[in-house]
Structures are given as C-alpha cells and as structure tokens.
C-alpha positions in Angstrom: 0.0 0.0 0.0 0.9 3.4 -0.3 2.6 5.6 2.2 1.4 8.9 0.4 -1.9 10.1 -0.3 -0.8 12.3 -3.1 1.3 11.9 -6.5 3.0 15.2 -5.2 4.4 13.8 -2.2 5.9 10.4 -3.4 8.5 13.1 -5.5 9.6 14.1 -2.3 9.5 10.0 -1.0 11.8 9.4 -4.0 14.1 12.2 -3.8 14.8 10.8 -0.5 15.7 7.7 -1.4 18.2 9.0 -3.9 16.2 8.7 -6.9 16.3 11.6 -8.9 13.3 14.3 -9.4 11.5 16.7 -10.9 13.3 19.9 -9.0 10.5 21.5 -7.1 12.7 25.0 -6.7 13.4 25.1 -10.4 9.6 24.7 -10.8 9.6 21.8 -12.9 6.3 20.3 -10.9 3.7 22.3 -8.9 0.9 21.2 -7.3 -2.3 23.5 -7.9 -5.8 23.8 -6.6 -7.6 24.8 -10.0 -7.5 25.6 -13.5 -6.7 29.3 -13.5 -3.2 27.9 -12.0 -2.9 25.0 -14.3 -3.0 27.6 -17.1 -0.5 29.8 -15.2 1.9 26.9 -14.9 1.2 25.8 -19.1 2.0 29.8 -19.9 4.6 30.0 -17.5 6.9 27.2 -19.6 5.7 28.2 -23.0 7.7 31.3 -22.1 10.7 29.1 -20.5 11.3 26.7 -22.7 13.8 27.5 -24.9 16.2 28.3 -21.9 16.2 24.3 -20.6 19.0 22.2 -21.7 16.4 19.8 -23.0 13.3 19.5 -25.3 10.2 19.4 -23.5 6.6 19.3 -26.2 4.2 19.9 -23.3 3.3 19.9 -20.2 1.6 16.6 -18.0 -1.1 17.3 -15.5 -2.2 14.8 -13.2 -4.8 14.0 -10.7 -3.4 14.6 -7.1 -5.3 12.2 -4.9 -3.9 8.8 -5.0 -7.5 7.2 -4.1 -9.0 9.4 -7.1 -6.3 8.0 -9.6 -7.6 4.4 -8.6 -11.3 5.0 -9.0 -10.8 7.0 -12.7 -8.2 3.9 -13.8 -6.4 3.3 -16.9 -6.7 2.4 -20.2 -4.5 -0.8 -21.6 -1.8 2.0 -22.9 -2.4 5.1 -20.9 -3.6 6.1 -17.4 -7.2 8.5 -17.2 -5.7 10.4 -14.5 -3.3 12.4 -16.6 -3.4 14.0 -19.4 -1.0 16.2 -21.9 -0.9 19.6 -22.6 0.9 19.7 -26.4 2.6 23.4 -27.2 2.8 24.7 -30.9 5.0 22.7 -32.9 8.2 24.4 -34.4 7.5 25.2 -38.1 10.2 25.4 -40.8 9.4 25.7 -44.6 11.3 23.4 -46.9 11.0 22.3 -50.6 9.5 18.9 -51.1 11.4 16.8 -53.8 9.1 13.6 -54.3 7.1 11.2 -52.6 7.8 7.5 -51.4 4.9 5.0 -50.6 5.4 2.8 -47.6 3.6 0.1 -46.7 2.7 -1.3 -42.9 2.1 -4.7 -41.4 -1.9 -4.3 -42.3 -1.3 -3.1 -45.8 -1.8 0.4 -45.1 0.2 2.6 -47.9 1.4 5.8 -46.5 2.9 8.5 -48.7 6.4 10.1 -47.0 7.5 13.4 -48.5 11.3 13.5 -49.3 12.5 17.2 -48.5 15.1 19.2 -48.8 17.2 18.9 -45.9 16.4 21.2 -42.9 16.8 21.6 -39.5 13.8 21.8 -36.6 14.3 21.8 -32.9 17.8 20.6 -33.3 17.6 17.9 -35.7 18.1 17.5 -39.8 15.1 16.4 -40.9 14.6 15.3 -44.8 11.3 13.1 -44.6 8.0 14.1 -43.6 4.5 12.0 -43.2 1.6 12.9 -45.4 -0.5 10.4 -44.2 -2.7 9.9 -47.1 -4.3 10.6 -50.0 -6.9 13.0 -48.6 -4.3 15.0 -47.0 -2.4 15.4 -50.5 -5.6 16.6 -52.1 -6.6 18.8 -48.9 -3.0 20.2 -48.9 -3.2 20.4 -52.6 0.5 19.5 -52.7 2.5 19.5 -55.5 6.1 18.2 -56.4 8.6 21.4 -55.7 5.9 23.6 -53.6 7.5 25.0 -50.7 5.7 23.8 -47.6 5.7 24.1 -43.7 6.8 21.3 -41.8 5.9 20.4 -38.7 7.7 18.4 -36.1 5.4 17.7 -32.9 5.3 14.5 -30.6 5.1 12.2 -34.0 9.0 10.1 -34.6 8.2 11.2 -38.1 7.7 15.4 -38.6 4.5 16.1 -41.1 3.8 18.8 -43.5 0.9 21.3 -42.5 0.3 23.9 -45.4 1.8 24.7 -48.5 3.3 27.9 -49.0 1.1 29.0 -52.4 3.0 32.1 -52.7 6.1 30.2 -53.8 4.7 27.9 -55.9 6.4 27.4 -59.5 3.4 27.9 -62.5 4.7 24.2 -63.8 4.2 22.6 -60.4 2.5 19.3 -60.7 -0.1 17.6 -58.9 0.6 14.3 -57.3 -1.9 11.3 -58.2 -1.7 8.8 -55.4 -0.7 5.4 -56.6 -3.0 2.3 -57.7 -0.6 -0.8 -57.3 1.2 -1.1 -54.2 5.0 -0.2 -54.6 6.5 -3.1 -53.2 4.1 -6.2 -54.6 2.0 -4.3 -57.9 -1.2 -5.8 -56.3 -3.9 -3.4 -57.1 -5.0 -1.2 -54.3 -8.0 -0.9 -52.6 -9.8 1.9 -50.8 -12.9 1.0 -48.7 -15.8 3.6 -48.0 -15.7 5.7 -45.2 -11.8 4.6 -45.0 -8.6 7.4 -45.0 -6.4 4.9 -46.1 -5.7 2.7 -49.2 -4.6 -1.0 -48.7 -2.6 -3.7 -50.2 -4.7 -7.0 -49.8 -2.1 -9.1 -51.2 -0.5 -9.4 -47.4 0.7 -13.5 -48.1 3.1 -12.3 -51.0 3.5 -8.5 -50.0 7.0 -8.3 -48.4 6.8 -5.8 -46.1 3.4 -6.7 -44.5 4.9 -10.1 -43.6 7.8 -9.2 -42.2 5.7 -6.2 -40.8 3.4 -8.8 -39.1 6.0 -10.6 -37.9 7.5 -8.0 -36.0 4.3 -7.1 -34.2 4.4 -11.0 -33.4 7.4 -11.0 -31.4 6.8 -7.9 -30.1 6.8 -7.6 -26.3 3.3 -7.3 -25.0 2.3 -9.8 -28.0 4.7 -13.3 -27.7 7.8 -11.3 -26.3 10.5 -13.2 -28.3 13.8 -12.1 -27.1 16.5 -12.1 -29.5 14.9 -11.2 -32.5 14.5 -7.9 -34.5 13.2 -5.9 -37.1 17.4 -6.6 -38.7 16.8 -10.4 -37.8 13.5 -10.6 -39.1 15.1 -9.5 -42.4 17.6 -11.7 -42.5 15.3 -14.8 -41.8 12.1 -13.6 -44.3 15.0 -12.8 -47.0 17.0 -16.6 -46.4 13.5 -18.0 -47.1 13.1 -19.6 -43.2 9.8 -17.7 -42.4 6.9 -16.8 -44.8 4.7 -16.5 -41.9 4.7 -16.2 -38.2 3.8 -19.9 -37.6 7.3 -21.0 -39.5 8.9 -19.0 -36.3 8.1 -22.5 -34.2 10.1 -24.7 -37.3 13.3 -23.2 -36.5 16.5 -25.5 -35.9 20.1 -23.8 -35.1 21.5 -24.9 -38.3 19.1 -22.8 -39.6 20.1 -20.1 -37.8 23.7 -20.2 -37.3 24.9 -19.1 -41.0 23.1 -15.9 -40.4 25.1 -12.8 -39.9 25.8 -11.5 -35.7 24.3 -15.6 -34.7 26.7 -16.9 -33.0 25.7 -20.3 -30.6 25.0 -18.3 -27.7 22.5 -16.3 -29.9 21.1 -18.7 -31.4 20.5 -20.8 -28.1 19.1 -17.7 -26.7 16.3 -17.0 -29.5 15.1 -20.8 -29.9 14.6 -21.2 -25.9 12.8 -17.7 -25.9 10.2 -19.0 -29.1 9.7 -22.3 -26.9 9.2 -19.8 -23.9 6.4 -18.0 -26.0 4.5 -21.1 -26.8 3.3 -20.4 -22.9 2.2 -16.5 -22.9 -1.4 -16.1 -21.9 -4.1 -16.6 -25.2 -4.9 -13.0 -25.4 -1.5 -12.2 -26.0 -1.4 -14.5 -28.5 -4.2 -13.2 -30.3 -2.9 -9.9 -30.1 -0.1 -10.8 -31.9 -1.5 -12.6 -35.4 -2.4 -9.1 -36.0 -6.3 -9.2 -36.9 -7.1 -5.3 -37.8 -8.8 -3.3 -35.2 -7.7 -6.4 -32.6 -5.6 -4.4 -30.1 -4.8 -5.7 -26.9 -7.6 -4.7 -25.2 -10.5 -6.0 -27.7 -8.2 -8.9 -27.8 -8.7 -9.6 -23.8 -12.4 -8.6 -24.4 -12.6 -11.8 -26.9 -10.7 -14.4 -24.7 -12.7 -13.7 -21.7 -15.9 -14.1 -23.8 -15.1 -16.8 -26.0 -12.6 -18.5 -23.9 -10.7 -20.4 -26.2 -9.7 -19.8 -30.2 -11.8 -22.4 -31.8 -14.8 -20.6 -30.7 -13.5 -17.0 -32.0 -13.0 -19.4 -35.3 -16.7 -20.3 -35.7 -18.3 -17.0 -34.1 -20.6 -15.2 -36.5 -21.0 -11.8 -37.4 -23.8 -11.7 -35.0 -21.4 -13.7 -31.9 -19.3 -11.3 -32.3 -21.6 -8.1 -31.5 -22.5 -9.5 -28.8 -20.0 -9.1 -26.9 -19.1 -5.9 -24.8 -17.4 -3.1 -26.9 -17.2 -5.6 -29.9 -18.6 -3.0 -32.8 -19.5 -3.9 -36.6 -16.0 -2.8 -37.9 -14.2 -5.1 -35.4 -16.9 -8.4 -36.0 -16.3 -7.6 -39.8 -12.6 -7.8 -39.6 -12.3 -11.2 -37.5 -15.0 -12.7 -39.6 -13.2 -11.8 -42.6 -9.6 -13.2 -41.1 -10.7 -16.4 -40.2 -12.3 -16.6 -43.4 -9.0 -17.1 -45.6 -8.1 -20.8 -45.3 -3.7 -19.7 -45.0 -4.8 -18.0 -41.7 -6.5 -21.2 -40.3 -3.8 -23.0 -41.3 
C-alpha cells in the first residue's frame, strides 16, 4: 500500500531515497488547486522553454489524490488520470522533392515526402509523413511547392500547409498510386476509409515481415532475440513466410546468419519455446487481426474462452460481446475466413 496520499508527495519519497526528481525550486512540478493555475503553470513554460538544456513538447497534468487515480483507472496504454498539454510545434518551410509509398504490417500505404534537408528543434530532418491521399488533395500538394513542416510529438515530422506564394506555374499535382509499390497488387480503398490498402498481405514483403514483427513484439509473444534486422535476414534466407514458421526453426538454420553466434542462437530458440506459454490473449494480439488491439483482444478471450470458438463466431457472436462494434466483428470474420490464416 501506499505511504502517500498524493502523486506530489511520493516526489519528495523518491528524492529521499536518492532517486532523482522533478526539481521542485526550479519549478519543474507544482501542485495546484484549479485551472486558472494550471494555465499559469502551461504559460509560464511556454515562455521558459527555450532556456532548458532539453526539449520538452508539453506539459503533464495529473490527478493529485492517490485514491482518485484508482477510481478514474487506466486504459491498456495510458492512465485516465493524466493527461498532456501539447505546445505549438516548431515550423520550418522546406521544398518537397518527391514522394515515397510505404507500406505497414496491415497493408496500409502511407505516402512520405522527401524534402530538402532542414533543421527543426535541433535535428536534420529530410522526410516528412503525409498520411494519405486525402491529405495530398486537402494540402493540394504538388512536387517542388514550398511547404511548412511540422515536427510535434510524431517520430516522423509532417507537412501542414503549402506555401502557395512560392509555388512554381509548372508545379504538378501528385496522383496517389494504384498498385502497391512493393508487390504491384492493385490497391483498394474502402468507404468511409482514410487509407488505401494492399490485400495481397501472403506475398507482400513488407506486411509479412511487418506482421512478424508485431508477433514477437513484447506485449504480444515477447521473443527475445529477435529484430526488425533479424526478421530480415530470416524472411530474405526464405526460413519464415509467416509467423507460424517462427516454431520450425532449428540452429542450423540459424547459425549461417550474420551477428548468430551459438550463444544467440540458443538464446532465441529457448525464448520462441518460452512464448509457446504467454497467456491466449497475447497470442491473439499478436496474429495481428485489424482493429484487434490488446484490449478487444482480452475482451474476446474472456468471452469466447478459447480460439476455436473465435474461429466459428458469426457476425452476430461477435456483436455480442461488450465493446465488440460492426468494424471489429467484420474484420475477425473476414480473417478467419481465408483458409492460409486457419492453417
């Protein structure tokens, strides 16, 4: 049990026992009694800022009461007692060069922006996300415009506006691929949908390997030893074309492979028996159904209990269940469907 009744106080508890803290002096935490001083706090660092020696993008504000935090709870990622307060985003204006097409674990194309080299809050940025093709038509971008780039809590910065007072009379409009770039499968945009998709994910590179990856992750089967480099190296020798061929692994297998030595190898192939135990919602977390997070994915397993019975659910089963809507029933209808996934 606690020995504090407040998140304020267990900063001083930790200080104490030599951890280190937000400084209360230097005002990098205050506890406040309403929002008039919340705000004073938010303005008070907005103007601060660019003095600290490091990057800060907001500001967290918390629930004080210990017993409070416990009643409002947590989501399966993030706590309901807190929340972030996001300052402006540093914007730069660059010239955009061309557009790649990537491609994720569920098929999802995203166009990246290649950019002339700039810096933004200290770093040299060159690519920026688009997102998709609505946001190239909304932007109304065009290869060459000038255009404002944003870099805010996102690992990859994104462009905001388009400077129109720069843009050349020859500038081009970008028409948003139909075959995906890595497998020429046709793509497909659903209704209602912001993103197109490669369906062709048993032959598409990069949405195997992708799926992989979000296999061995760690809140999904947590296979040590094995990485997005490793997952390369096996998918391009030919050992795995899915996730299942993870479990046919031997060492010789493994030991030509560049940086496997024994050790490593004993190391990954004790950790993929290891996973055969992980608990079922993990499990089906990890084949990497679309809209099946980890949360709808412990929502199933305590309803249906056991995977047959997710196998044979209907449409109907499925919205049954609590906070099981039509897009999610759709999607695990439609996966257990296709015969290779059954398999």
């Amino acid at each position: 049990e606690s020995t504090f009744d407040k998140a304020f106080d267990s900063y001083q508890i930790l200080k104490d026992f030599g951890f280190k803290t937000p400084s209360i002096n230097k005002r990098f935490i205050e506890q406040v009694a309403n929002t008039d001083q919340i705000m004073d706090f938010i303005n008070y660092w907005d103007q601060q800022r660019s003095v600290l020696p490091f990057e800060i993008d907001g500001i967290v504000i918390k629930v004080n009461e210990i017993n409070v935090q416990k009643l409002i709870g947590n989501t399966a990622k993030s706590p309901r007692w807190a929340i972030a307060y996001k300052y402006k985003a540093e914007q730069v204006t660059t010239e955009i060069q061309s557009i790649d097409y990537q491609v994720g674990r569920t098929g999802a194309i995203t166009p990246v922006a290649n950019l002339k080299a700039i810096e933004i809050s200290g770093t040299i940025v060159k690519r920026a996300s688009v997102h998709n093709a609505d946001q190239i038509k909304k932007l109304d971008l065009r290869l060459s415009d000038t255009v404002f780039v944003e870099k805010g809590g996102e690992i990859i910065p994104k462009i905001v506006a388009v400077d129109f007072n720069k843009r050349k009379t020859d500038a081009k409009k970008f028409i948003f691929i139909d075959c995906c770039p890595e497998c020429n499968a046709e793509l497909i945009r659903d209704e209602g949908e912001a993103q197109h998709y490669c369906l062709n994910y048993t032959s598409c590179p990069p949405q195997i390997k992708g799926k992989i990856v979000h296999f061995i992750g760690r809140k999904q089967m947590n296979i040590d030893g094995i990485g997005v480099e490793t997952v390369e190296q096996l998918f391009n020798a030919g050992l795995v074309k899915n996730v299942a061929d993870l479990y046919e692994l031997k060492k010789e297998d493994l030991l030509p492979l560049e940086r496997m030595a024994e050790k490593s190898v004993d190391n990954v192939l004790k950790s993929i028996q290891i996973s055969k135990k992980v608990q079922f919602h993990k499990l089906l977390f990890g084949l990497g159904i679309r809209y099946v997070g980890e949360t709808v994915a412990k929502k199933l397993v305590a309803h249906f209990k056991n995977i047959n019975s997710i196998r044979n659910a209907s449409f109907e089963d499925l919205c049954d269940v609590d906070e099981i809507g039509e897009k999610i029933a759709i999607s695990i209808v439609d996966y257990f469907s296709i015969q290779s996934n059954n398999k």
